[in-house]
C-alpha positions as CSV (number, residue, x, y, z in Angstrom):
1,X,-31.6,-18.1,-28.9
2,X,-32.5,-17.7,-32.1
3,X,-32.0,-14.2,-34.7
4,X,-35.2,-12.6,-33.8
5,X,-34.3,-12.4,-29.8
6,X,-30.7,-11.4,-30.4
7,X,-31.7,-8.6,-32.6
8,X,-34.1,-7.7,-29.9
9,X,-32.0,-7.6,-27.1
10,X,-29.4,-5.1,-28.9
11,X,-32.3,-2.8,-30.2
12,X,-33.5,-3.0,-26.3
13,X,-30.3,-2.2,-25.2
14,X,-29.7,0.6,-27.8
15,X,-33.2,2.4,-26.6
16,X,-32.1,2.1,-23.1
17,X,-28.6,3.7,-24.0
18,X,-29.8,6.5,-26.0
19,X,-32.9,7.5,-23.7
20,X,-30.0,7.8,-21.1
21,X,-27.9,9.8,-23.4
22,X,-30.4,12.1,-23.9
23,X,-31.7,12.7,-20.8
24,X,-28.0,14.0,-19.4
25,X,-27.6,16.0,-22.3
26,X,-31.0,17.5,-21.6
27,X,-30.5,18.5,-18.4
28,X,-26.9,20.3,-19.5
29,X,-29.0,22.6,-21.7
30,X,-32.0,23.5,-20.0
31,X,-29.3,24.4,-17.3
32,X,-27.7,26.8,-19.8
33,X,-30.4,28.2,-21.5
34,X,-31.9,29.6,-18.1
35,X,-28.6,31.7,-17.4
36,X,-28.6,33.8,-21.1
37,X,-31.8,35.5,-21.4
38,X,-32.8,38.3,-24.1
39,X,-32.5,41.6,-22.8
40,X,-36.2,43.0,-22.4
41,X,-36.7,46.3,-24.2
42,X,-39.3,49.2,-22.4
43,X,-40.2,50.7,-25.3
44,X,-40.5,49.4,-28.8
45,X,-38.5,51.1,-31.9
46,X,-40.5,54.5,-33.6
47,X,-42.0,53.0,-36.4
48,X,-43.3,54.1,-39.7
49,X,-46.4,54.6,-41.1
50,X,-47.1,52.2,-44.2
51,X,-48.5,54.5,-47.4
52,X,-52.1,54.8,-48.0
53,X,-53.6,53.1,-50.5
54,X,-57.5,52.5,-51.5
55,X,-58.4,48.8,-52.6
56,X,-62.2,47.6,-53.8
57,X,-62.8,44.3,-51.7
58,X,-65.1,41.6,-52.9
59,X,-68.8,43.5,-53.0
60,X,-66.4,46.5,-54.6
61,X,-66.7,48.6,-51.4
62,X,-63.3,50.9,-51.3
63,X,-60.8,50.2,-48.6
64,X,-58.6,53.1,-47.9
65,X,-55.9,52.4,-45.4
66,X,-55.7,55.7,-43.6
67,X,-59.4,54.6,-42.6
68,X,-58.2,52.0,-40.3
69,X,-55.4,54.2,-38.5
70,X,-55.1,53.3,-34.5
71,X,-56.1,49.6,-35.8
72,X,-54.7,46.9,-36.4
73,X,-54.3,46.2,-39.7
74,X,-53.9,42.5,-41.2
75,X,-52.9,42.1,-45.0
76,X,-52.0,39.0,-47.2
77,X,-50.1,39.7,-50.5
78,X,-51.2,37.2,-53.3
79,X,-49.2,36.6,-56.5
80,X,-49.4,34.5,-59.7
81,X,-46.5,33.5,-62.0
């Protein structure tokens, strides 16, 4: 046998090994992680209204945030150093 097959062989056998180690070990945690699950909560937390603010947009329209109350509201917050 020359080098190339030998080093074959081990990395073959090293595959096998750890696919097998990981598959028990897989099995030991799904196991586990099905027995602690998150408490649900009924009701979410009273939340806070966010202040209102008016913003122009790109064709200089004004925003006001109070506008949009009841809706969902999406907003990114840019900066530059």
């Amino acid at each position: 046998m020359n080098i190339k097959n030998i080093i074959l062989v081990i990395l073959g056998i090293s595959g096998v090994s750890l696919f097998l180690v990981l598959q028990k070990y897989s099995k030991d945690y799904s196991s586990s992680a099905n027995q602690s699950q998150a408490p649900v909560i009924a009701q979410p937390a009273a939340r806070y209204s966010a202040p209102d603010f008016t913003l122009a947009d790109l064709e200089k329209n004004g925003f006001r945030l109070s506008d949009s109350r009841g809706s969902v509201v999406a907003m990114m917050f840019w900066t530059t150093w």
